[in-house]
C-alpha positions in Angstrom: 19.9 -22.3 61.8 19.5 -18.7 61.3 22.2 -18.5 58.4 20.2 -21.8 56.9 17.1 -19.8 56.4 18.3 -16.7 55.3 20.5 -19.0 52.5 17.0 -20.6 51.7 14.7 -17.3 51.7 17.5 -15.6 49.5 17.6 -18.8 47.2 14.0 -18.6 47.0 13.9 -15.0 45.9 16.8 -15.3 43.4 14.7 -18.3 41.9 11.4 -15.9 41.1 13.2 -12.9 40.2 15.1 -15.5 37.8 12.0 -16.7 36.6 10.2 -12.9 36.6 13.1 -11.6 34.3 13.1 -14.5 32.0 9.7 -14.0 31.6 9.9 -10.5 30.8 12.1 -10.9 27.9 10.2 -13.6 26.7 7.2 -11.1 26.8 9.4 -8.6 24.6 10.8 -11.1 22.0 7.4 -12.5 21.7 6.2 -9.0 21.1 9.1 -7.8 18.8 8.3 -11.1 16.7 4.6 -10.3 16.5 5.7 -6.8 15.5 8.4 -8.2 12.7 5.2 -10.4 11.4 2.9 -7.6 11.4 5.0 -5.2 9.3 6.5 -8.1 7.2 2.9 -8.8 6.1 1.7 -5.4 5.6 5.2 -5.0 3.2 4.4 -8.5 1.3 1.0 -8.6 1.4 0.0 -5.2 0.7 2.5 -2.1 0.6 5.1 -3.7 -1.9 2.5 -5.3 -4.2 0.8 -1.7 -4.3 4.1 0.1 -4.7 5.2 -2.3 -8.0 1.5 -2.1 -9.4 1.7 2.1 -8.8 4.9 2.7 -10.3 4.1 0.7 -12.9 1.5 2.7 -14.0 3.1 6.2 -13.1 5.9 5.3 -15.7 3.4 4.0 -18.1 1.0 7.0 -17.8 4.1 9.2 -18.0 5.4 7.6 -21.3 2.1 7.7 -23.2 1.7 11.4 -21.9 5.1 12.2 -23.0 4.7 9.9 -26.2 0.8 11.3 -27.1 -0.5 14.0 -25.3 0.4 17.3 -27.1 1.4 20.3 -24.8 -1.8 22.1 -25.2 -3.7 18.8 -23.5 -5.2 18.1 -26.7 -6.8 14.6 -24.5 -8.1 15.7 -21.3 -11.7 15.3 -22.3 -12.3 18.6 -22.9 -11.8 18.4 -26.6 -12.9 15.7 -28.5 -9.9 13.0 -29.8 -9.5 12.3 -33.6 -10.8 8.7 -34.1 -7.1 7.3 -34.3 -5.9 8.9 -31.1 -9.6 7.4 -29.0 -8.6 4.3 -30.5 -5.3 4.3 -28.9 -6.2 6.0 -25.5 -8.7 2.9 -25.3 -6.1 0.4 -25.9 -3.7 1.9 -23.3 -7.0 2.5 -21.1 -8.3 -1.2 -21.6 -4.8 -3.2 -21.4 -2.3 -0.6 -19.3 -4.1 1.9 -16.9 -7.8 0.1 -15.8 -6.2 -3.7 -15.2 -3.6 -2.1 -13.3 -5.6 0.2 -11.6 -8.4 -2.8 -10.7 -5.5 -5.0 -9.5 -4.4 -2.2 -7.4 -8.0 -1.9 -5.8 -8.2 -5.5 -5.3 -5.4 -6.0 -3.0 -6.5 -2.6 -0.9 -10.0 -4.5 -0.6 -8.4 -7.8 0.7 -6.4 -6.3 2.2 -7.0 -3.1 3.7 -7.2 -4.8 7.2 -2.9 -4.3 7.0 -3.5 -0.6 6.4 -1.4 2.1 8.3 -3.4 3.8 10.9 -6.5 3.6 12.6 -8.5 4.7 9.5 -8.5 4.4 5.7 -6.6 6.9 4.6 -8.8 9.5 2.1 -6.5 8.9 -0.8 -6.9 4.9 -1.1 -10.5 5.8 -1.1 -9.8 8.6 -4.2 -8.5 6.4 -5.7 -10.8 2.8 -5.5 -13.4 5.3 -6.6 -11.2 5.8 -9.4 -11.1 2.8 -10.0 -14.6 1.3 -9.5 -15.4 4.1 -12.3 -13.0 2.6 -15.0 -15.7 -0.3 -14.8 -18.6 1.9 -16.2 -16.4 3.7 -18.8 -14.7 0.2 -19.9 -18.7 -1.1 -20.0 -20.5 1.8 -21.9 -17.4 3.3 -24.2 -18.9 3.9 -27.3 -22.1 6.1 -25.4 -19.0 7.5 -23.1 -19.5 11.0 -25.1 -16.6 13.0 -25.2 -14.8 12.6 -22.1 -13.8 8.9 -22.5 -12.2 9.1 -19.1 -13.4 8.1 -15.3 -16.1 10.3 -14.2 -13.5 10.3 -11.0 -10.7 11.5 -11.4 -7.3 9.9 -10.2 -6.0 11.5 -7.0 -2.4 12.0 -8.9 0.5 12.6 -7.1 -1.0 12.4 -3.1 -1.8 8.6 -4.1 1.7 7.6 -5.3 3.3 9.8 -2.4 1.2 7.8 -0.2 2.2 4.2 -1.2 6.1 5.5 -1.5 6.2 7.0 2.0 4.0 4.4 3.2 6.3 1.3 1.9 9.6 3.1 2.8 8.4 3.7 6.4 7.6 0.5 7.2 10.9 -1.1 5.6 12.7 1.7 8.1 11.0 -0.2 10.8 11.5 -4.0 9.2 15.0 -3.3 9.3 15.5 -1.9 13.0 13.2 -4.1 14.3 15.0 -7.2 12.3 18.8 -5.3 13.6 17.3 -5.2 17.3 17.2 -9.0 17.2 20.8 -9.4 16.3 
């Protein structure tokens, strides 16, 4: 009689740590999956869009700067452009650097909720500001004065370094979350 319940106790007890364990690991590969969505969306939806659109326009801005821009910065707003060289830097401004820029700043405005971090970062804010600046030039170009460039200035390399570091970190941790699974 004895042996029966001590069979039936330690059946019992094997049956809910059984169940305890399994549940466990169905907490953690519930988790992990969450995780896997999570970073898979921030790397679709925001990070690798952004990377494309900024390295796009890095290598455009550094061809027409090695194509246009003479050494001593003839350009930078501080001197006035001949008429021919305005008229290009407001082609390239008006079909290369704002459109990319403003698609750039759409997706960080719909989605800036995927966002590393607790905060936005200062250098996405930089650079929307940029951004939201082409708008007035692009509107008022001919009363622009001199300068012909945002009132803002781009926040240069921090912003690119940003979206690279930001992009490759979280494909590190797509890919050993994705191996942990396997």
């Amino acid at each position: 009689m004895i042996a029966a319940m001590v069979t039936a106790c330690a059946s019992i007890l094997i049956a809910i740590m059984a169940y305890w364990l399994n549940h466990q690991g169905e907490t953690r590969r519930s988790l992990r999956k969450a995780r896997i969505d999570w970073v898979s969306s921030q790397l679709k939806d925001l990070y690798g869009p952004l990377l494309v659109l900024t390295e796009t326009n890095e290598r455009a801005w550094l061809e027409y700067r090695r194509s246009y821009i003479l050494p001593i910065d003839v350009g930078s707003g501080v001197i006035p452009l001949p008429e021919q060289e305005e008229a290009r830097w407001r082609t390239w401004v008006e079909t290369v650097f704002a459109p990319t820029a403003q698609k750039m700043r759409e997706i960080i405005t719909a989605r800036g909720d995927l966002i590393i971090g607790g905060a936005m970062p200062p250098v996405i804010l930089d650079f929307c500001a940029h951004t939201a600046t082409y708008d007035a030039l692009l509107a008022s170009w001919d009363g622009a004065g001199s300068s012909k460039s945002p009132l803002i200035s781009h926040p240069g390399n921090s912003f690119l370094s940003y979206v690279r570091e930001s992009y490759g970190s979280l494909k590190a941790e797509q890919e050993f979350l994705l191996k942990m699974g396997t």
